[in-house]
C-alpha positions as CSV (number, residue, x, y, z in Angstrom):
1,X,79.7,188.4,226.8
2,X,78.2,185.7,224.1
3,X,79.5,188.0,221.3
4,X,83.1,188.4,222.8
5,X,83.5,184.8,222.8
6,X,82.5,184.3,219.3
7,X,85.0,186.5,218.6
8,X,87.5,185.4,220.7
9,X,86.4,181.6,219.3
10,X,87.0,183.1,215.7
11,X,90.3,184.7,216.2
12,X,91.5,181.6,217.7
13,X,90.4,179.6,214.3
14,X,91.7,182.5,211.8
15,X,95.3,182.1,213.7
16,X,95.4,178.5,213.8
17,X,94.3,178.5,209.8
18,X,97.2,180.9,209.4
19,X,100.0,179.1,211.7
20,X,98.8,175.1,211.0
21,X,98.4,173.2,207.9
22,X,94.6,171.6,207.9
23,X,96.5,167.7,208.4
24,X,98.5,169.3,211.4
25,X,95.7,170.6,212.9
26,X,93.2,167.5,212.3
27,X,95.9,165.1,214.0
28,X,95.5,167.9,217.1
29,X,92.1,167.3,217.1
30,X,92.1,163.4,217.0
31,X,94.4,163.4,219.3
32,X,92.8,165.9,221.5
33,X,89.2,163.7,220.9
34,X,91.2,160.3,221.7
35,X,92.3,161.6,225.2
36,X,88.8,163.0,226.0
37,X,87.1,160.1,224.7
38,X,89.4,157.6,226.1
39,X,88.5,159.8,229.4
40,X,84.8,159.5,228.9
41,X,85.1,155.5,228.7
42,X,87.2,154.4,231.3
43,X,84.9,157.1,233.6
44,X,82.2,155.1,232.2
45,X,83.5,151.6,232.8
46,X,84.4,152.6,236.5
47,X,81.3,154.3,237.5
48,X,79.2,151.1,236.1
49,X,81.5,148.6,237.9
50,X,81.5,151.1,241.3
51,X,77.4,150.8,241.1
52,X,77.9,147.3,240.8
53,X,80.1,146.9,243.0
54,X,78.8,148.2,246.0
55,X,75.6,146.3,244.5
56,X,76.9,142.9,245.1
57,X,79.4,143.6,247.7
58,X,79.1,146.3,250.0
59,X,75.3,146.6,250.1
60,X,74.0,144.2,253.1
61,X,70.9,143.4,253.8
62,X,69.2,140.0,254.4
63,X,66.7,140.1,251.8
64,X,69.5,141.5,249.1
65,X,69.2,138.9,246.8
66,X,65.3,138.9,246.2
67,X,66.1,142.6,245.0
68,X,68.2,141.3,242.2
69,X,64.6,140.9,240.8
70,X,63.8,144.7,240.8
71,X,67.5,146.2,240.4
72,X,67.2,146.2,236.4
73,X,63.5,147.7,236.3
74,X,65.1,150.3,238.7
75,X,67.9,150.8,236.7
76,X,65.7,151.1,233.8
77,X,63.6,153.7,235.1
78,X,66.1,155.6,236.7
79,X,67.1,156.3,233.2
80,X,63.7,157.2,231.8
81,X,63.5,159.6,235.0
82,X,66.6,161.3,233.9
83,X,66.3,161.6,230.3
84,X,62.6,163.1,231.1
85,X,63.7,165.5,233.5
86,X,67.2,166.8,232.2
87,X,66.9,165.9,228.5
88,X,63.8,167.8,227.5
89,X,65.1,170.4,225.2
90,X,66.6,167.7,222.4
91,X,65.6,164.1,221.7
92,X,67.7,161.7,223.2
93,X,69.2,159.2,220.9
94,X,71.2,155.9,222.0
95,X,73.0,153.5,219.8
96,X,74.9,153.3,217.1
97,X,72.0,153.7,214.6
98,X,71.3,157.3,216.1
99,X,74.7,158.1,215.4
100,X,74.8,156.8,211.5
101,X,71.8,159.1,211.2
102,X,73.1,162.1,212.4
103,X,76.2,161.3,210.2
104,X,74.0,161.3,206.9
105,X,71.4,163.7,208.2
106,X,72.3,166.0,210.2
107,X,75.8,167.3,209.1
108,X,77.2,164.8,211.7
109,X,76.1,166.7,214.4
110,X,75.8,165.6,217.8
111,X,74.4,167.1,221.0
112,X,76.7,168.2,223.8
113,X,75.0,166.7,226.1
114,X,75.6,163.4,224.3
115,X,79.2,163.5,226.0
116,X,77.9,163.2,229.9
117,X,74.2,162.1,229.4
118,X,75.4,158.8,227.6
119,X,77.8,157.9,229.7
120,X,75.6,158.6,233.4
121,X,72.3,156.7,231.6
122,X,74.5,153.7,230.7
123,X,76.1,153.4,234.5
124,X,72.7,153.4,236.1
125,X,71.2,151.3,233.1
126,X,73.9,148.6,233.4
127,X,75.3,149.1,236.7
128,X,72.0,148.4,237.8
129,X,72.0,144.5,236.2
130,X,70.7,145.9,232.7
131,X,71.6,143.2,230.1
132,X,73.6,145.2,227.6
133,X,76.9,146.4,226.8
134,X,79.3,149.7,227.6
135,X,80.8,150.2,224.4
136,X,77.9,151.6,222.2
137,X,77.5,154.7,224.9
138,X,81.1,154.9,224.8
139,X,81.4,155.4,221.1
140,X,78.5,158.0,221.5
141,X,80.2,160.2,224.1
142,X,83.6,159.4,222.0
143,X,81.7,160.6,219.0
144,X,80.1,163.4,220.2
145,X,83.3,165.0,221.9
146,X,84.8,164.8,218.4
147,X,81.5,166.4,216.9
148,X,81.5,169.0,219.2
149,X,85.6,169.6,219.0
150,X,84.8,169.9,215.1
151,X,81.7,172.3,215.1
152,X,83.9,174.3,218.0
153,X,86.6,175.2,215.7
154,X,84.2,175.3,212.3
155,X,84.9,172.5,210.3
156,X,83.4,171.3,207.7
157,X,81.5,168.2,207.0
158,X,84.1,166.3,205.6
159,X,86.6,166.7,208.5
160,X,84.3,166.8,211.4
161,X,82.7,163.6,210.4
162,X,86.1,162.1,210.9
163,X,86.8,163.6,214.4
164,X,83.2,162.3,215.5
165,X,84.4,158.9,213.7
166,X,87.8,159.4,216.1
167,X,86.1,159.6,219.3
168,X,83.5,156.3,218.3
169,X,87.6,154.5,217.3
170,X,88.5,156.2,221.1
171,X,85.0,154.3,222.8
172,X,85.9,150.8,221.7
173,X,89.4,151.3,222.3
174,X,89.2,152.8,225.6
175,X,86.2,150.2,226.7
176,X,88.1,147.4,225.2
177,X,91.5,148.4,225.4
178,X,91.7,147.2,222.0
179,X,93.1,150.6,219.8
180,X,93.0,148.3,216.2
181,X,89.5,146.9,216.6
182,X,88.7,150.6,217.5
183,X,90.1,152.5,214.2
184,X,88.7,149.9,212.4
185,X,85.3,149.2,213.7
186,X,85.3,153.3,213.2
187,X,86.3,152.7,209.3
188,X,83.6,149.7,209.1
189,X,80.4,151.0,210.6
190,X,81.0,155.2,211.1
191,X,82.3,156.2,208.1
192,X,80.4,156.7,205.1
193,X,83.3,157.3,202.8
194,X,86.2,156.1,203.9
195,X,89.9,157.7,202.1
196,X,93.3,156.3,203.2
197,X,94.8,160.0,204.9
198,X,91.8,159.4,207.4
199,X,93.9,156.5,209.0
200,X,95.6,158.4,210.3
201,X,93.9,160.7,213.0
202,X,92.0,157.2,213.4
203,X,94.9,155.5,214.8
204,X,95.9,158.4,217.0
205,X,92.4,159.0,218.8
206,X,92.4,155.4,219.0
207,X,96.3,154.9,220.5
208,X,95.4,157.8,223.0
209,X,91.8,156.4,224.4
210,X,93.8,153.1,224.9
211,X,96.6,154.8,226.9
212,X,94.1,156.4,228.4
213,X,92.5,153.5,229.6
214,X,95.5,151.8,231.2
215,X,96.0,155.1,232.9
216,X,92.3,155.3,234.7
217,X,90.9,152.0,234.7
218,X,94.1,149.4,234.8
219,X,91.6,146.3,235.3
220,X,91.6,144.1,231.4
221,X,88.7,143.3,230.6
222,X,89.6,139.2,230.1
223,X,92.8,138.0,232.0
224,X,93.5,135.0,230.0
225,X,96.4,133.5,227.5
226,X,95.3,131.5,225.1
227,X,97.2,128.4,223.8
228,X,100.1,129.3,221.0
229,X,98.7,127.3,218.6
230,X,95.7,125.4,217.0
231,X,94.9,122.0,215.2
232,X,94.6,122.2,211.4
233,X,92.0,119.2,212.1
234,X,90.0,121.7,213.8
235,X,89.3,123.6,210.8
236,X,86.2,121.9,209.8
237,X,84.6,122.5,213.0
238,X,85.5,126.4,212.7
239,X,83.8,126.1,209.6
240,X,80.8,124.5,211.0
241,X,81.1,127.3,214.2
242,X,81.3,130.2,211.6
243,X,78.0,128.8,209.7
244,X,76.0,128.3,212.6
245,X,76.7,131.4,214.3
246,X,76.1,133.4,211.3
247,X,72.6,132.0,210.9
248,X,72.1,132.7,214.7
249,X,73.2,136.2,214.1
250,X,70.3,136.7,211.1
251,X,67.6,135.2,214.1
252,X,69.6,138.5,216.7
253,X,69.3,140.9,214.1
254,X,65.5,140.0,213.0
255,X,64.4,139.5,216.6
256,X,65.5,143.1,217.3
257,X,64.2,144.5,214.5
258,X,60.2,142.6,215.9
259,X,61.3,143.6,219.5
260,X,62.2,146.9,219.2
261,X,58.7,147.9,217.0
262,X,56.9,146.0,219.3
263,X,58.2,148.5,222.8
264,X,58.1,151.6,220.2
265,X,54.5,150.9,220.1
266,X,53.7,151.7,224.0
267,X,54.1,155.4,223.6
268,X,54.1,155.9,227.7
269,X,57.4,155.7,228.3
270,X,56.9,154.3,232.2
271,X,54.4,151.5,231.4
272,X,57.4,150.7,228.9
273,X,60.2,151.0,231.6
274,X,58.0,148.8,233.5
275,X,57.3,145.8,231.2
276,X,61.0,145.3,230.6
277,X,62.1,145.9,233.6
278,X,59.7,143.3,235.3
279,X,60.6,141.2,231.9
280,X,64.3,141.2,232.8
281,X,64.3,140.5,236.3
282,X,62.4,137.4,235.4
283,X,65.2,136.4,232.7
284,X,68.2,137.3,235.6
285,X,66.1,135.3,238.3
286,X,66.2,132.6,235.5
287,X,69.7,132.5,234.4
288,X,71.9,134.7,236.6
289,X,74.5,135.1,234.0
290,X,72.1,137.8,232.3
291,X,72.9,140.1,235.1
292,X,74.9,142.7,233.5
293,X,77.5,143.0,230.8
294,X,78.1,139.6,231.0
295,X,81.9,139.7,231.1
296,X,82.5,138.2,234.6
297,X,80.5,134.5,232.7
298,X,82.9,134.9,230.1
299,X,86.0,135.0,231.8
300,X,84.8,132.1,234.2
301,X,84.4,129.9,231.0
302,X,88.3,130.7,229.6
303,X,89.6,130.1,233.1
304,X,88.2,126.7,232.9
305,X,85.7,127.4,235.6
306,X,82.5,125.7,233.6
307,X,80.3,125.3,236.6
308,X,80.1,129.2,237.3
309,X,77.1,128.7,234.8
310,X,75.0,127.3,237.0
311,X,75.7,128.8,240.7
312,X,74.0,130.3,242.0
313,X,70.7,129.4,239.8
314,X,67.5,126.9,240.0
315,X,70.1,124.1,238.6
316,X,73.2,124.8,241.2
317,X,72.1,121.3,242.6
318,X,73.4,119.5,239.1
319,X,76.4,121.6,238.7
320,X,78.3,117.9,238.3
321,X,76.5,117.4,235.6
322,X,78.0,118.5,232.3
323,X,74.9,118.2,229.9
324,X,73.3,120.7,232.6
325,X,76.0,122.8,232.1
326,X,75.8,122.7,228.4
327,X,72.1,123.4,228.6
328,X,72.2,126.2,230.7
329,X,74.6,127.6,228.9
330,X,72.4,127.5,225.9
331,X,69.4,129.2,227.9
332,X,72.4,131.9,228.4
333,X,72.7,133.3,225.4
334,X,69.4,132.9,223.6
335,X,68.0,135.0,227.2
336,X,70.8,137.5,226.3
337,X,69.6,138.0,223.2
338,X,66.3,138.4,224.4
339,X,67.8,140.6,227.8
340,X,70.0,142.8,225.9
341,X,67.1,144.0,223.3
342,X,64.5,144.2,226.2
343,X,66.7,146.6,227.9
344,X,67.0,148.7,224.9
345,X,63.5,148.9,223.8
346,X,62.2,149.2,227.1
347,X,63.9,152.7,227.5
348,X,67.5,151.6,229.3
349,X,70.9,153.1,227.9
350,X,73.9,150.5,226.6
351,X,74.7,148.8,223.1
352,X,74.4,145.2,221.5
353,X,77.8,145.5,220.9
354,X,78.9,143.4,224.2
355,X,76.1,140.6,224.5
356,X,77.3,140.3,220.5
357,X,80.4,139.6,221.8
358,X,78.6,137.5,225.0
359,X,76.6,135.7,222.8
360,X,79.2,134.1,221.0
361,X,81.3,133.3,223.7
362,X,78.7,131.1,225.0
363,X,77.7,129.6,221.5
364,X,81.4,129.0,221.3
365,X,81.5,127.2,224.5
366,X,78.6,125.1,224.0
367,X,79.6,124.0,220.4
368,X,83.0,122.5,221.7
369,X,82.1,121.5,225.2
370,X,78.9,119.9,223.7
371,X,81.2,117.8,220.8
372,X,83.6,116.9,223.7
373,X,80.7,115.1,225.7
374,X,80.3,112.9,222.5
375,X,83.8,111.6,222.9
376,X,83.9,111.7,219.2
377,X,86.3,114.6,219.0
378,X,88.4,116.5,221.5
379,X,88.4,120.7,220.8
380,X,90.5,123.3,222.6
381,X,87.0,124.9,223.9
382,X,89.0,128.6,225.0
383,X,89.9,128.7,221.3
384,X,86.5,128.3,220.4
385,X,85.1,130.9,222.7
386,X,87.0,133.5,221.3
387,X,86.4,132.5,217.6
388,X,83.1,132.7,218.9
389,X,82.9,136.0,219.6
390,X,84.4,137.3,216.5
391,X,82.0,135.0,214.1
392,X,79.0,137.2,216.4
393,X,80.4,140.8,216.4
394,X,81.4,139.8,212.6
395,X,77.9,138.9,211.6
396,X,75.8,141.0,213.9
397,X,77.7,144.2,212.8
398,X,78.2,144.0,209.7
399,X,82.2,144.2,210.5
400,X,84.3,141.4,209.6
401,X,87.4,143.0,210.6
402,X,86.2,144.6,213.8
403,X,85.6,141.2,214.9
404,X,88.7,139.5,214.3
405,X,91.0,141.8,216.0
406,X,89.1,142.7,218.2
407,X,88.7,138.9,219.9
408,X,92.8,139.0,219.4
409,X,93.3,142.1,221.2
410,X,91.1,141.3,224.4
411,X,92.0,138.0,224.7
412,X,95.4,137.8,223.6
413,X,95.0,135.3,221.0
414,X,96.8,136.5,217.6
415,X,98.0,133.1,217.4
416,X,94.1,132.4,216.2
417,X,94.2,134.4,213.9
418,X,93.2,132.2,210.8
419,X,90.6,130.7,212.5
420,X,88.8,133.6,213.4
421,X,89.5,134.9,209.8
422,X,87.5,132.1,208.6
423,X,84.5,132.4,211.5
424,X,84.4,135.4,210.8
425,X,83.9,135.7,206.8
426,X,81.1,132.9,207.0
427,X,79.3,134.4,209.5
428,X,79.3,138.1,207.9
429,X,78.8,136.3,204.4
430,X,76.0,134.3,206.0
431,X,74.0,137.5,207.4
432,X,74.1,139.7,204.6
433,X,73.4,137.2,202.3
434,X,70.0,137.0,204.4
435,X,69.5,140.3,205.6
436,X,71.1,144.1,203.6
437,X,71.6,145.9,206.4
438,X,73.2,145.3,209.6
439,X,72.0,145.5,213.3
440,X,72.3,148.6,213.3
441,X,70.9,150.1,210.0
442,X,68.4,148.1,209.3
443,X,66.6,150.1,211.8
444,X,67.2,153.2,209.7
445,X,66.4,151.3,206.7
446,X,63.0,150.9,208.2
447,X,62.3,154.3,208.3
448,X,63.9,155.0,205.4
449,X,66.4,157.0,206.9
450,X,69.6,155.4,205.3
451,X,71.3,157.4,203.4
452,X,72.9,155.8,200.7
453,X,75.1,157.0,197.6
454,X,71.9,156.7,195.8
455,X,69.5,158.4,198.3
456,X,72.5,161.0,198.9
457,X,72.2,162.1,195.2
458,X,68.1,162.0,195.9
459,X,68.5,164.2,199.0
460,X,70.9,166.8,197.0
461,X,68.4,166.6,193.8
462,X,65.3,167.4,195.8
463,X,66.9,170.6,196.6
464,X,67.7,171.6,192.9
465,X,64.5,173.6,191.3
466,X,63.8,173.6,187.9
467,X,63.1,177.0,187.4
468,X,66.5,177.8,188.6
469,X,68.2,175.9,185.8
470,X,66.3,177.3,182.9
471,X,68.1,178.1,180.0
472,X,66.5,181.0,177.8
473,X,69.1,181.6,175.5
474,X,68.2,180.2,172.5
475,X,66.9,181.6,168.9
476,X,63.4,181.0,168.9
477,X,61.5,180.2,165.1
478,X,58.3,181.0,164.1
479,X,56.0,178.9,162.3
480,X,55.4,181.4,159.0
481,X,60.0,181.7,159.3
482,X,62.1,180.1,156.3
483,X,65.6,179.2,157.0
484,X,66.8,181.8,154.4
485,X,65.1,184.4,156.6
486,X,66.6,183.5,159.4
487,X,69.8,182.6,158.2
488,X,71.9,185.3,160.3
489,X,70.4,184.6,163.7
490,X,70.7,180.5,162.7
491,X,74.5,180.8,162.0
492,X,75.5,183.6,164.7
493,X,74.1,181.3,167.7
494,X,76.3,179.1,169.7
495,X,73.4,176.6,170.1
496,X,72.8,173.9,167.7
497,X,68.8,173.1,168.6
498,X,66.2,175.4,167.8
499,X,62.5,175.7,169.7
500,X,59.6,176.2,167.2
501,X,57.0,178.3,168.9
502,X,53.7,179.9,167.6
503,X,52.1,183.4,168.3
504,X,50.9,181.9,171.8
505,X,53.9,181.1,173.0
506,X,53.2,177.5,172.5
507,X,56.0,174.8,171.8
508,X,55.0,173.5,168.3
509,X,58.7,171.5,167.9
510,X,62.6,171.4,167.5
511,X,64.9,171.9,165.0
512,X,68.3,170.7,165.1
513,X,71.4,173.1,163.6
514,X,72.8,170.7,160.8
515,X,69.0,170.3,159.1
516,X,68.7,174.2,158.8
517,X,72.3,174.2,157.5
518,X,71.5,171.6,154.9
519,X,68.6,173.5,153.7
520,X,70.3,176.8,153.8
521,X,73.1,175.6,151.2
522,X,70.9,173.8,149.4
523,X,71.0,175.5,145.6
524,X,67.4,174.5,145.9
525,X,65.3,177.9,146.3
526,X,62.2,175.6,147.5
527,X,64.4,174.5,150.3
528,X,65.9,177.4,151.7
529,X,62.3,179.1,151.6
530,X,60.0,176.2,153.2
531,X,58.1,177.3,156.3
532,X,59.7,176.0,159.7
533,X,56.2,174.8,160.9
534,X,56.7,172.2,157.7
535,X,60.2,171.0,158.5
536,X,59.4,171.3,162.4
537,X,59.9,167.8,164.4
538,X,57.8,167.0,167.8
539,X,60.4,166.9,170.7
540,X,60.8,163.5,172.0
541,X,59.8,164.4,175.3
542,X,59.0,167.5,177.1
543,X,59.6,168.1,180.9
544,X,56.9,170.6,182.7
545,X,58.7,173.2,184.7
546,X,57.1,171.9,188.3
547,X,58.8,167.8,187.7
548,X,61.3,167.0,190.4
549,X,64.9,167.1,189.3
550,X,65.7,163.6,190.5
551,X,62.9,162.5,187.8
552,X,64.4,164.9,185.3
553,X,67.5,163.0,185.3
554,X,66.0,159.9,184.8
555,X,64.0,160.7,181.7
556,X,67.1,162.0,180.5
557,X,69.3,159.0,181.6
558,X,66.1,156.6,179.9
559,X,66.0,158.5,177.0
560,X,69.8,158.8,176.6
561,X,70.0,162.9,176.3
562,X,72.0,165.8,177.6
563,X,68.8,168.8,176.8
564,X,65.3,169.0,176.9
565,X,62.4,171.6,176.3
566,X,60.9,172.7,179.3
567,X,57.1,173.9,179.1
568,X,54.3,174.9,181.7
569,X,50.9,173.2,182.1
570,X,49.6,175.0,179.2
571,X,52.4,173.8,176.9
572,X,54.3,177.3,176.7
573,X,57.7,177.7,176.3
574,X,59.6,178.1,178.9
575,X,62.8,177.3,178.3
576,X,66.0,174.0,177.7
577,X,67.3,172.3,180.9
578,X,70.5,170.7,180.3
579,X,72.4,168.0,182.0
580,X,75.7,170.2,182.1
581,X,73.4,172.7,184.1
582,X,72.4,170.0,186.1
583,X,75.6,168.8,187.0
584,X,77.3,171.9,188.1
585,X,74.6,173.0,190.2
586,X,74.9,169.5,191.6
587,X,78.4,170.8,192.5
588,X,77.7,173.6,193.8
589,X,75.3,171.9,196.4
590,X,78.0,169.4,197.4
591,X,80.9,172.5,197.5
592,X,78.4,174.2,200.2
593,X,77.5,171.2,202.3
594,X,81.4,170.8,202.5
């Protein structure tokens, strides 16, 4: 049965290769992935909101709302349950980093299981009250529908890489409904080399998940206009916005770089469940605006409705107050910060990529609602909540762009589209001026798992064997040999260096084509009869067969040469390795990866 379906799977490819140009048939694919993954998201986003739904409203009891204590350590642990009992035969890997590795490591692929297991841990995770976002389980299940989709019809690395970059564009568009920020928050952060005919299937996946989304789940995720138009004497204060966030984005990145090493130490992964779960519940007890994605506090604060902040907490009874408030709201998101990495680390399923986005909405808010208090200056505080946001995705991620359209595309406002230009580029300037890599890689980093260009041509080096590249055909001199003696085999080669070796086998030197020339013309008889051991030059370097290639090719980059003598431990001549050798077999590596 196995075997007819291979060859049913086969025939299928060989007519489609035959009948569909490799463009046609990779816009079918994105297209395909960006209906599937928009699928997978707005399934996601409804489950979670159905869990917490029936959560906050339909579940009655009397003592309900002391359980708001326990509902993220259950959540939590519900997920460590599943992954341990229905995960057990591959590693489960959440978050964006785990995808980037699997990119540059693992031939971009993804497990299946990646496609329903991210999406079901994320709903009980943050159904549950976890403090973290939707969208980095989205663009997993996205991305591994398109890694699958590619593997299914044998694609190779190049193009499947794209299709798994399609359905992460198709998780942020369908969670979002925000199709540019997708494509491009796929081009910022997924793919490692990005080429203009990839926009392409990008944009379609992307269109598709959103349409998608406004089919299933019709609910935006902020109802709000924002004014038509800003103050030019606001632009200072942006400024100020973009700088301060962007240093509070280096403090995010670094504290969940300590956080995260300090939960991978507890190797039991229930006493870990249990820690951050009991953690969490403290920090939602605390500050009820943790509970969750966070979205519902957002929207409050662009309606207008400020005091949502503290309802329902241990300050509701100085609601009036607006300082309170403003220091609440501060509490906010420094405990998200905190809330969303605990929930990570402590074994839950969801993404930084919302409380980014939470985060600075709130520093947004209490920036110009605090300066309005002074009576010094009067800002338009919506405007600043959303510049907020983009300044925090901008500097968080890595990803400028990402994070100005995608504050224009959920909130509506294009008409800010300057300022969050200019949030934005200080904040991303601001972090990786500090800090190389970005929330997400500097994980990777870590463990020296990035692959960059340079540790991409390491990777492919390592695999290249000297012995492999040996090149034996050269004419060989003797010590006791005169260039007149071996004037026929000098002039008939094609090579223009010369390996001196003695009765052992031994390399005694070099000798270069245009010396022995000169001394065979020479009307001197002395010259064309001295011994080759007297003319002989020591070779400037001399690689032993077992160095690694990636060192080969810096002695010969240092050293400014295209060929060198290869010899064994016991200084026997082996052979000439040339950088031409080198190269194509470098080629040839690259060809078959592709």
């Amino acid at each position: 049965m196995y075997k007819k379906l291979i060859k049913l799977i086969d025939s299928i490819n060989q007519w489609l290769k035959h009948r569909i140009s490799n463009s046609n048939f990779l816009i079918l694919c994105a297209s395909a992935v960006g209906i599937l993954g928009g699928t997978a998201s707005s399934l996601l986003k409804e489950l979670t909101h159905q869990v917490a739904s029936f959560l906050q409203n339909d579940f009655h009891w009397k003592y309900k709302y002391y359980m708001y204590f326990f509902f993220p350590l259950i959540g939590i642990y519900l997920t460590v349950i599943y992954i341990r009992i229905f995960i057990r035969k591959s590693k489960f890997q959440h978050g964006i980093a785990s995808i980037i590795y699997n990119i540059s490591h693992n031939n971009s692929k993804l497990d299946f299981h990646n496609i329903y297991s991210q999406v079901i841990t994320s709903a009980l995770t943050v159904g549950l009250g976890g403090s973290a976002g939707l969208e980095a389980p989205a663009v997993a299940s996205g991305s591994a529908i398109g890694s699958n989709i590619g593997r299914f019809f044998g694609l190779n690395y190049r193009n499947t890489t794209l299709l798994l970059a399609c359905g992460g564009a198709a998780g942020i568009s369908g969670a979002f409904n925000s199709p540019v920020a997708g494509m491009i928050f796929a081009i910022e952060v997924l793919m490692p080399e990005f080429s203009i005919p990839s926009v392409i299937p990008l944009l379609i996946s992307s269109a598709f998940a959103s349409v998608i989304s406004r089919l299933i789940y019709k609910e935006p995720l902020f109802v709000f206009v924002p004014s038509n138009s800003w103050s030019n004497s606001a632009v200072w204060y942006y400024i100020v916005l973009g700088i301060v966030i962007g240093i509070y984005s280096v403090y995010f990145s670094q504290l969940n770089r300590y956080l995260f090493n300090w939960f991978g130490k507890i190797k039991n992964k229930y006493k870990k469940a249990w820690i951050g779960g009991i953690a969490l519940g403290i920090l939602i007890a605390l500050l009820p605006a943790l509970y969750g994605e966070g979205y519902i506090t957002i929207q409050n604060l662009l309606n207008g409705n400020y005091q949502s902040l503290v309802a329902n907490s241990f300050f509701s009874d100085y609601k009036e107050v607006s300082w309170t408030i403003i220091l609440v709201a501060a509490f906010s998101f420094i405990g998200k910060t905190f809330a969303s990495i605990i929930t990570m680390g402590s074994g839950g399923n969801g993404g930084m990529f919302g409380p980014s986005v939470v985060v600075g909405g709130l520093m947004g808010f209490v920036f110009s609602f605090g300066l309005n208090q002074t009576g010094i200056v009067h800002l338009n505080v919506t405007n600043f909540i959303i510049a907020g946001m983009a300044a925090s995705v901008s500097g968080v991620m890595h990803a400028p762009l990402t994070g100005v359209f995608l504050a224009a595309e959920i909130t509506g406002g294009y008409a800010l589209m300057v300022p969050l230009m200019i949030v934005s580029a200080l904040s991303y300037f601001i972090n990786k001026t500090s800090l190389k890599f970005s929330i997400y890689t500097i994980v990777l980093a870590d463990r020296e798992n990035l692959m960059s260009q340079q540790n991409k041509d390491h990777k492919v080096l390592k695999k290249i064997k000297l012995k492999y590249l040996l090149e034996k055909d050269f004419v060989t001199l003797h010590p006791d040999d005169t260039p007149k003696k071996r004037s026929a085999d000098i002039i008939h080669t094609d090579r223009n260096i010369f390996p001196v070796v003695d009765n052992e086998g031994c390399l005694m030197g070099v000798l270069f084509s245009d010396q022995l020339l000169e001394l065979m013309l020479s009307n001197k008889s002395v010259d064309q009869n001295q011994l080759i051991k007297d003319i002989a030059q020591p070779p400037n370097k001399t690689i032993l067969i077992s160095t690694p290639m990636n060192e080969v090719m810096q002695i010969m980059d240092s050293m400014d040469t295209r060929i060198l003598p290869v010899t064994d431990e016991q200084n026997r001549y082996l052979g000439f390795v040339t950088k031409n050798g080198i190269f194509n077999k470098y080629r040839h590596i690259l060809a078959r990866q592709g």
